[in-house]
C-alpha positions in Angstrom: 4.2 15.2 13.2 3.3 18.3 11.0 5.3 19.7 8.1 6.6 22.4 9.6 8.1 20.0 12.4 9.2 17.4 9.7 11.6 17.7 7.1 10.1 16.8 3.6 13.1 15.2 1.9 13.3 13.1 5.1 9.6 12.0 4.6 10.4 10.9 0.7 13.1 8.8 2.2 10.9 7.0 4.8 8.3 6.6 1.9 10.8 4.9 0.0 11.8 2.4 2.3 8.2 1.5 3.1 7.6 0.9 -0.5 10.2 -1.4 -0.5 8.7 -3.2 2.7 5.4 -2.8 0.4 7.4 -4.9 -2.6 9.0 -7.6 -0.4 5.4 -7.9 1.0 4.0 -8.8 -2.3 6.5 -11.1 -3.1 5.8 -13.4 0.4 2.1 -13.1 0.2 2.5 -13.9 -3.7 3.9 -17.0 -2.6 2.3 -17.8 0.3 -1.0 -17.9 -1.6 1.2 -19.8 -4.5 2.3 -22.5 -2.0 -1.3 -23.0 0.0 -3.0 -22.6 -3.4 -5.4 -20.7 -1.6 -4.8 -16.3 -2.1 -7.2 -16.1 0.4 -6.1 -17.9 3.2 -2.6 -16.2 2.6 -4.3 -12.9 3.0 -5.8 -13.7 6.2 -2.3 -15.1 7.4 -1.0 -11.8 6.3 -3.2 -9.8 8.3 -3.9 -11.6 10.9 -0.5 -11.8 11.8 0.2 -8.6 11.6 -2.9 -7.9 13.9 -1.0 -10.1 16.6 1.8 -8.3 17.0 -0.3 -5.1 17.1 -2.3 -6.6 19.8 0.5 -7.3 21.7 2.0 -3.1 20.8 -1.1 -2.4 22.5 -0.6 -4.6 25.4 2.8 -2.9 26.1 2.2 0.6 25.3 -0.3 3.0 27.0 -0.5 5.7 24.5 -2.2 2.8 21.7 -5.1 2.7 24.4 -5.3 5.9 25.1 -5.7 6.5 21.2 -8.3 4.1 20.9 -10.7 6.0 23.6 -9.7 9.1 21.0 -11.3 7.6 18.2 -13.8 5.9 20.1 -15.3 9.6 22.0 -14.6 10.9 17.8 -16.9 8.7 16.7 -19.6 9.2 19.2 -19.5 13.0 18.7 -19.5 12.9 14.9 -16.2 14.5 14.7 -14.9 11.5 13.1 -17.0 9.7 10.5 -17.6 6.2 10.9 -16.0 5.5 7.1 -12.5 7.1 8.1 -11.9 3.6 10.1 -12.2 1.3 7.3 -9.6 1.8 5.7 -8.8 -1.4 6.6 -10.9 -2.8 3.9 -8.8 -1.7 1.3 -5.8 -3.2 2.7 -7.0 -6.2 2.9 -8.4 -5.8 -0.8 -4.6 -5.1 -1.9 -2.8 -8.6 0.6 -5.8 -10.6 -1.6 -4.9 -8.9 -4.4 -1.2 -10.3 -3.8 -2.2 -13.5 -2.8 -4.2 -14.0 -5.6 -2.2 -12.7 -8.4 1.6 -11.2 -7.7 3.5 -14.9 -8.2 1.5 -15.1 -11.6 1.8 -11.3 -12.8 5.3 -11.3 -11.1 6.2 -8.2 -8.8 7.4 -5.6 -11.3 4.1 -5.9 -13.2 2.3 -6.2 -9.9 3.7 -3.0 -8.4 3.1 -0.7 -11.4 -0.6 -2.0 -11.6 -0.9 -0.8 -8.6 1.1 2.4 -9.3 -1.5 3.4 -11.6 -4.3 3.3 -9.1 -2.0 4.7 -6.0 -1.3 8.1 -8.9 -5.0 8.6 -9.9 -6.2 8.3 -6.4 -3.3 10.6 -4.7 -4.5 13.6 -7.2 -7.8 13.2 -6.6 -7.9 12.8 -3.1 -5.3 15.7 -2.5 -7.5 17.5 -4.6 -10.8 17.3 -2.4 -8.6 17.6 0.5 -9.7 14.0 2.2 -6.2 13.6 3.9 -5.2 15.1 7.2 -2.9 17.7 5.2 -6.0 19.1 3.9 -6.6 20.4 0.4 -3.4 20.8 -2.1 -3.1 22.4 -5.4 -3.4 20.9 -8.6 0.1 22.2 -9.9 1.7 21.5 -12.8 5.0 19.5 -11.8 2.0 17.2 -9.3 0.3 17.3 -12.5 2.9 16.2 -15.0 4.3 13.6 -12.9 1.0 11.9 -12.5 0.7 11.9 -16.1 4.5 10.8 -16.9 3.7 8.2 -14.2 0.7 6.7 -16.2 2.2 6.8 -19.3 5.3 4.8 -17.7 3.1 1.9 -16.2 1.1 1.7 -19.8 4.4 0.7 -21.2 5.5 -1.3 -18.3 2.6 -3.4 -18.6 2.4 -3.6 -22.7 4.4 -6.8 -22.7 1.3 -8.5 -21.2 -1.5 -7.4 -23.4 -2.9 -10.2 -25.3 -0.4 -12.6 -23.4 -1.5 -15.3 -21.3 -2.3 -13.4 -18.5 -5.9 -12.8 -17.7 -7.1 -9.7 -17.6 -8.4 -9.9 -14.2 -5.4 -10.7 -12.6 -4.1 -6.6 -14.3 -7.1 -5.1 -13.1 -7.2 -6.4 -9.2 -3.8 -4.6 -8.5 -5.2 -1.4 -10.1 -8.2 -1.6 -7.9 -5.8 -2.1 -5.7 -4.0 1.1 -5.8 -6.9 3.3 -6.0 -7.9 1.7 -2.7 -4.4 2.1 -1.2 -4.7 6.1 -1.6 -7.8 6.2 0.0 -6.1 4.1 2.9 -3.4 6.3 3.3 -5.5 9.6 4.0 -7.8 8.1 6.2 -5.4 6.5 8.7 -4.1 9.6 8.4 -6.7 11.4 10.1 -7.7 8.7 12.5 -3.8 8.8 13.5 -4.5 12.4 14.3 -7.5 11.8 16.1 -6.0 9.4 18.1 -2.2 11.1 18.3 -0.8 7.7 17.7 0.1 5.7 14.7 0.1 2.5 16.7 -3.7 3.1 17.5 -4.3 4.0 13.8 -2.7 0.7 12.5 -4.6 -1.8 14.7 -7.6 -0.1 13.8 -6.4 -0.7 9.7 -5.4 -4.5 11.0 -8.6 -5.4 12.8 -10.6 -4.2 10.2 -8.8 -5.8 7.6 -8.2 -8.7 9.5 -12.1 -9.1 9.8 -12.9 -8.9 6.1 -10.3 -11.3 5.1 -11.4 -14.0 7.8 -14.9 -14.0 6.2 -13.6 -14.2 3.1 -11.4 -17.0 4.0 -14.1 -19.1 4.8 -16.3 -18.6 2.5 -13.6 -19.7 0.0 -13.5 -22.1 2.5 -16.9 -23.3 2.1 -16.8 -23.3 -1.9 -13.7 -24.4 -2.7 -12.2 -26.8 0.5 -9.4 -26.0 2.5 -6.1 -25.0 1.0 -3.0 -27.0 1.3 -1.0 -27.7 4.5 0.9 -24.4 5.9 4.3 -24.4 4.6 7.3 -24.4 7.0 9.6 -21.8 6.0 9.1 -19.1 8.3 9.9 -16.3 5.8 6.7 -17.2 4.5 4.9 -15.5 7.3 6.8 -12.0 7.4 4.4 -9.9 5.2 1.9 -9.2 8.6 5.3 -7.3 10.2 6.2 -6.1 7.1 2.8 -4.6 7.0 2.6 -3.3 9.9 5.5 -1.1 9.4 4.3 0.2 5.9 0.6 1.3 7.7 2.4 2.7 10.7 4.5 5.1 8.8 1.9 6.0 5.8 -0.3 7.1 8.7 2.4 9.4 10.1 3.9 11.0 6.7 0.9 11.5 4.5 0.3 14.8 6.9 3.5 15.7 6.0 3.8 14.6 1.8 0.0 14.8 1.0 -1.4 11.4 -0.5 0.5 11.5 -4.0 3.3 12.7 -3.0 3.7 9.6 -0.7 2.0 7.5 -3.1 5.0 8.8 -5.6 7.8 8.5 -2.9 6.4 5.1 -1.5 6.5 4.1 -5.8 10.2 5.0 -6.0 11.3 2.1 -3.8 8.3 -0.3 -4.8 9.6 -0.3 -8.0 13.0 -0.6 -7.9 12.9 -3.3 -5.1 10.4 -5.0 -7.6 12.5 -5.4 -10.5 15.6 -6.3 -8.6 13.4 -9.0 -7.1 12.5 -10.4 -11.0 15.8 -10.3 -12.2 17.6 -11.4 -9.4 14.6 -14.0 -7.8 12.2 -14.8 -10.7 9.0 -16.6 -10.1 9.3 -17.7 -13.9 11.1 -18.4 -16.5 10.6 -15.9 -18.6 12.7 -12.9 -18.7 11.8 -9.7 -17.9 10.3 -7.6 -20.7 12.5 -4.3 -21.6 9.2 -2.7 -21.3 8.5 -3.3 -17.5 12.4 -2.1 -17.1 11.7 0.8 -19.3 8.5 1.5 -17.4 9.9 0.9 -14.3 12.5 3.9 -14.9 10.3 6.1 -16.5 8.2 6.0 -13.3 10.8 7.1 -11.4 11.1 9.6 -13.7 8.2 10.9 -12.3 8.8 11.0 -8.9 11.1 13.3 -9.5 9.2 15.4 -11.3 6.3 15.9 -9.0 8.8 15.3 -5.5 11.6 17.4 -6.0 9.2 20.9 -7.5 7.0 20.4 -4.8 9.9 20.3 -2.1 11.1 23.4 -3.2 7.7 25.1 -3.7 7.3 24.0 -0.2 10.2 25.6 0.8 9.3 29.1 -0.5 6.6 29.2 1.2 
């Protein structure tokens, strides 16, 4: 997949449908970690289940394997660096980062937390060029709807300051975010490497996977073991979910360039996210005009940057 092979508009509708998946996802892991009192062990669940059904992808379809010699040959000859697989890490920092903290924060304050990390990260790392779509312009639309784009999760996430919710629990989604854009670009590349997106997302899930496990049981070791696994099986979705989020960031970031797929993929976090806390709470309180006010001032901003770019891509 290439630009020139792949319609953009089609690209910003995919994104948007992921970031859905990506809102859903923080709502089951939320409550995952909620109902096992134990963030990490949901995270770990997450992942690992998600790693299963990619082992089993790989089981059933040649061109995965064949991807994974790719990247393995890549690595040996220095044409891929030994970094560009760990992305991995950082999606496993942002399933913790849900387990840990979306029932609490709730997933409209979650999501644009993590909005303000995805937007810093996609302009800087389109910037240096570290995605497979190589270097893009600092233009003034990309540049304005970053900016709009901050300014709209500020006042989402006013309500909260000097509330009863720690600090902490703000600043892990952020971190969050950054690391997602750095995720994004490189599976990117190793999906190139490898000319498969399934090969790409195992490599994100075992890596992932790995990280959480330790940290599992090191909580493990501190704290005790969490509660007994609950039995609804919705509980257990956000490893699929996942799976389909990595899968198609890998193949469209070629295509959109890191924050215009962090912007696209924002569109339909956030409006899945609200509809989620006014029509599915996880609290009593109601949601603050601020986050709703945010919320659509983000959007705002994907329009901004999206639709100018589109049709500066277009006259090229």
């Amino acid at each position: 997949m290439t630009p020139r092979t792949f319609p953009l508009w089609l690209a910003l509708v995919i994104a948007m449908v992921c970031g859905a998946g990506v809102a859903l996802q923080s709502r089951i892991n939320g409550e995952l970690g909620r109902r096992l009192g134990d963030g990490f062990t949901a995270a770990a669940i997450s992942f690992g289940s998600g790693l299963v059904i990619l082992l089993v992808a790989l089981a059933i379809a040649p061109a995965g394997r064949r991807g994974l010699g790719r990247v393995r040959d890549a690595l040996r000859g220095g044409e891929l660096r030994w970094w560009y697989v760990c992305g991995g890490a950082a999606g496993a920092f942002l399933v913790l980062s849900q387990g840990l903290t979306a029932a609490v924060l709730g997933v409209a304050l979650f999501t644009v937390s993590v909005v303000a990390g995805q937007t810093v990260s996609g302009l800087v790392l389109d910037r240096i060029g570290l995605g497979p779509g190589g270097r893009r312009p600092l233009t003034p639309a990309r540049i304005a709807g970053a900016v709009i784009a901050l300014l709209a999760v500020t006042w989402a996430v006013s309500a909260q300051f000097g509330g009863s919710v720690p600090v902490w629990m703000m600043l892990l989604p952020l971190i969050a975010g950054l690391g997602m854009g750095w995720q994004q670009a490189v599976n990117g590349q190793v999906r190139v490497v490898a000319e498969s997106a399934l090969t790409a997302t195992f490599i994100n899930f075992l890596v992932g996977s790995t990280v959480l496990v330790i940290l599992m049981l090191v909580h493990w070791a501190l704290a005790g073991l969490p509660k007994p696994l609950p039995t609804e099986p919705w509980l257990y979705l956000g490893g699929a979910i996942g799976c389909v989020f990595i899968a198609g960031a890998a193949l469209l970031v070629r295509v959109t360039g890191v924050l215009l797929l962090g912007l696209a993929t924002v569109a339909g976090q956030l409006l899945t996210a609200l509809l989620l806390d006014l029509l599915a709470p996880t609290s009593s309180a109601p949601v603050a005009f601020s986050t709703i006010g945010g919320t659509l001032l983000a959007i705002v901003a994907v329009g901004v940057a999206s639709v100018r770019w589109g049709a500066l891509s277009r006259g090229r």
